[in-house]
N, C-alpha and C positions, 0 to 999 in steps of 0.2 A: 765278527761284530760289523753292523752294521757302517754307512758312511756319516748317516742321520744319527744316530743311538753316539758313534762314537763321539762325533761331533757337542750332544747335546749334553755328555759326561766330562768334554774338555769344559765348556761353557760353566758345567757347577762348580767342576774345579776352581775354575779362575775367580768365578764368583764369592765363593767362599774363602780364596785367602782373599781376595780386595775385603770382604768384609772383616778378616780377621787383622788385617794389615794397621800399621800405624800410621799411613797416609791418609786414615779415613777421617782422622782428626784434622786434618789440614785443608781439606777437602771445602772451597765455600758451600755453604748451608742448599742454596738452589740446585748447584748441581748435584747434589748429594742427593737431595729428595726427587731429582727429577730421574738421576739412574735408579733408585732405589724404585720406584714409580714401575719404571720401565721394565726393572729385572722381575720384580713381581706381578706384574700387571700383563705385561706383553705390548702393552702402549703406551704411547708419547705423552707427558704430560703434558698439560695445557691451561696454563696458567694465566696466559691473556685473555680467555675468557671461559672459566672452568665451568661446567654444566653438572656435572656428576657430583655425588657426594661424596667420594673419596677423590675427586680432585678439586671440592671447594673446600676440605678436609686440610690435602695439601698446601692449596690458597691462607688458611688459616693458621696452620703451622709455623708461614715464614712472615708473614707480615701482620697478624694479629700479637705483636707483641706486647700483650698486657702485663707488666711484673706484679700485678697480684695474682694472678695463675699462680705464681706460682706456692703461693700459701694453700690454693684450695686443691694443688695434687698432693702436696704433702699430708701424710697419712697420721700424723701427730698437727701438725697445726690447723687441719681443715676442723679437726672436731673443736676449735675456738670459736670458728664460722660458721657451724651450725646448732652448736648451742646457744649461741646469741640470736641468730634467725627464726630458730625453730624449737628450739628449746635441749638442754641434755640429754632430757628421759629419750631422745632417740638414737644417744649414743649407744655402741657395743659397750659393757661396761671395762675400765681400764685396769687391768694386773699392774703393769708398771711400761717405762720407756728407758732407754740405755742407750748409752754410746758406742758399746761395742760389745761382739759376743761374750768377751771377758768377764761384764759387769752382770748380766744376767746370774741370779742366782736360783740355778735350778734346782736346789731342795727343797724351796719357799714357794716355788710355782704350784698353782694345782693342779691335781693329778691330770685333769685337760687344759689342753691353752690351745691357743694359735699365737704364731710370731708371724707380726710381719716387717718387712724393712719400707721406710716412709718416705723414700728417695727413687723408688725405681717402681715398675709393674710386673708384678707374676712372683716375687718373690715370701712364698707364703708358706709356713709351716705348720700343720695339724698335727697336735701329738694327743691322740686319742686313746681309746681301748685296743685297736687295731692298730696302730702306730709302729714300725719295730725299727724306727732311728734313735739308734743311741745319741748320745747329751755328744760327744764326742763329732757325729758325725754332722749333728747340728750344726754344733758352732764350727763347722769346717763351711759347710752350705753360708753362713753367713757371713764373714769372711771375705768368703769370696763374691758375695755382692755388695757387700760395704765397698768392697775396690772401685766398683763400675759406678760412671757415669753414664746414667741412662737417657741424660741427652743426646751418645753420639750412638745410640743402637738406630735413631730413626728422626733424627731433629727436632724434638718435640720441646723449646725451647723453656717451658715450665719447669721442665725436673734439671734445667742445668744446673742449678746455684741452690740447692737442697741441701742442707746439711743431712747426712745420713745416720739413722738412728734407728732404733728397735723399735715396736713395741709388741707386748705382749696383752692379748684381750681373752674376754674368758671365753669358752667351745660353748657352741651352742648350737641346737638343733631343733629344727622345726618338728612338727604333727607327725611326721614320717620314719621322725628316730632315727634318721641317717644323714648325711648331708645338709646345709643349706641351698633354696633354688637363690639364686639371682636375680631379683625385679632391678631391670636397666632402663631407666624412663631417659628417653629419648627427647629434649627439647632443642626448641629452636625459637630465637627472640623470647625465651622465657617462658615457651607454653610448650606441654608435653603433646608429641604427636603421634609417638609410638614406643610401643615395650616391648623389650625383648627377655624373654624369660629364658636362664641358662640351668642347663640341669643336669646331671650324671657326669658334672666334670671330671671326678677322679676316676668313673669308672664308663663308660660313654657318655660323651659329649655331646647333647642335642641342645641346639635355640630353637624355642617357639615362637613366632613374633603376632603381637598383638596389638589394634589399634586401640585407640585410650576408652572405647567402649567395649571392650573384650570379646573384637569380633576378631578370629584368625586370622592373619594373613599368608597368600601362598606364596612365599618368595625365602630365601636362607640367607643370612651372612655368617662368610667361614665356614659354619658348622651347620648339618643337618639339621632340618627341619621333623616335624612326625605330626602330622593331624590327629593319625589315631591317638596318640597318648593326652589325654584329655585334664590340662593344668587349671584347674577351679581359680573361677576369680576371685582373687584377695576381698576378702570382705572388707577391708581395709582402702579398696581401691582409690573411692575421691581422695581420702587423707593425703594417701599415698603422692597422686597430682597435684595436691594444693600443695603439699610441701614440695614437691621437684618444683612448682614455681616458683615459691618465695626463694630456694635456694640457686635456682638459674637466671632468675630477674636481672635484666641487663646484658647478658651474654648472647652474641649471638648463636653459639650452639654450643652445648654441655649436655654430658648425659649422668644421671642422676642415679644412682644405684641402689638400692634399697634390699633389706632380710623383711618377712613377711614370715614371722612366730608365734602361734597363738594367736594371732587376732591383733598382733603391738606387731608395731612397725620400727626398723632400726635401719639407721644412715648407714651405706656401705662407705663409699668412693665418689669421686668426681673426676668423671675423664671429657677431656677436651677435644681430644683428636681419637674417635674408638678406632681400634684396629690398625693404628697410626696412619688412617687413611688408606690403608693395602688390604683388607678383606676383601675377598670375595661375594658379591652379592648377585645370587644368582634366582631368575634371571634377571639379564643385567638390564632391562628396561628399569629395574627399582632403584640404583643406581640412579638412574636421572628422578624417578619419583620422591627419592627423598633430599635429592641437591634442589629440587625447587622450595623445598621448606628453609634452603640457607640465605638469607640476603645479606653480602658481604659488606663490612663496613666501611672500608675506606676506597681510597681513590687510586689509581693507576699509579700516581705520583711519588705515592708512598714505598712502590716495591725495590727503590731505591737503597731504604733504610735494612734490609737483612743483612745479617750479618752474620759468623762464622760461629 
């Protein structure tokens, strides 16, 4: 083995127990995000005067402390705030909500669902035609992300004080009979700038990114891109924008998630910080093209006030 290779297999090691470690919790909030930054990024963060959108991303993480964030990531109380915005008919419609994998009664479920948990990100369960997790090994998955506080995965100070809870929404599938895509309307100060369409999650993963007139663009975050595969614009498109605004109005960046069914439009999510700020956007000139869309809100003065 190499001196380089061996090197760069001590460095995951170490990396991954500091992440596994219980120091991480101890850890203040700035320098957490600024090694965190650095371990996935490969550079320095730059916080006194951040240019990039994953480090005005970061910028926003630690000192945009708004406590009603933290209603609009929670995945049970956000649909309060858009049914009153924007009305219910654009909710997923609701099976039920729980407190723990205990109370869920899976003989009353229907034959499809999705569970999701309302305190953290990624934790989503499909139980379809194709599905072959038993009830058993469900409620073990769940469980075990009830446990986690998904503020200390990445400091994303909205999901600290979540109470965590189920829910369960009915399956649903678009014109395609498989999957839903992801419409992710991208705003900033309230006006959508870009969409990113997610698709083949379960089974390849491509974003297509699209500007709010559904012209391609050639650039990826994270995940490939494909021109050839040719995503028809939602008919549904302006609706589509006029509600990501009325629901992002005031924020200086939020992004807006949306299903696109039939021709009806339904509220996914709201995320604050996409990608917790650590995506990859390649190439990285888009990076700085989408940090000029951010104008940050407060003053120097204020980076005082983070806190653990």
């Amino acid at each position: 083995m190499s001196y380089k290779k061996k090197t760069l297999n001590i460095r995951k090691l170490v990396s991954y127990i500091w992440h596994l470690s219980i120091i991480q919790f101890f850890i203040p909030a700035r320098f957490y995000s600024s090694w965190e930054y650095r371990r996935n990024t490969g550079k320095k963060l730059n916080l006194n005067n951040p240019k990039t959108f994953n480090e005005k991303l970061q910028w926003l993480k630690l000192f945009d402390n708004n406590p009603f964030y933290t209603k609009l990531v929670d995945k049970y109380e956000v649909r309060k705030y858009v049914a009153e915005k924007i009305g219910k008919e654009y909710l997923v419609p609701l099976v039920g909500v729980y407190e723990s994998p205990q109370d869920i009664p899976f003989s009353e479920l229907p034959e499809q669902y999705v569970l999701k948990c309302t305190h953290d990100s990624g934790t989503v369960i499909i139980k379809n035609s194709t599905s072959i997790l038993t009830e058993r090994e469900i409620k073990q998955e769940l469980r075990n992300a009830m446990k986690r506080n998904y503020y200390y995965e990445h400091r994303e100070r909205p999901y600290k004080n979540i109470t965590p809870r189920i829910i369960c929404e009915k399956y649903m599938v678009d014109e395609t009979g498989s999957e839903l895509k992801d419409y992710k309307v991208f705003c900033f100060n309230g006006k959508p700038k870009l969409i990113q369409v997610d698709y083949g999650r379960f089974t390849k993963h491509h974003r297509n990114l699209y500007d709010i007139e559904w012209n391609y663009l050639p650039f990826s975050i994270q995940y490939p891109t494909d021109s050839s595969i040719h995503i028809n614009k939602p008919n549904k498109l302006p609706d589509m924008l006029r509600l990501a605004t009325v629901l992002a109005k005031d924020f200086p960046h939020v992004r807006v998630d949306f299903y696109s069914i039939y021709d009806r439009l339904y509220f996914g999510e709201m995320t604050f910080y996409h990608g917790a700020g650590l995506e990859k956007i390649t190439p990285d000139e888009y990076n700085l093209y989408l940090g000029e869309f951010i104008s940050l809100p407060y003053e120097d003065n204020n980076r005082s006030k983070v806190k653990k």
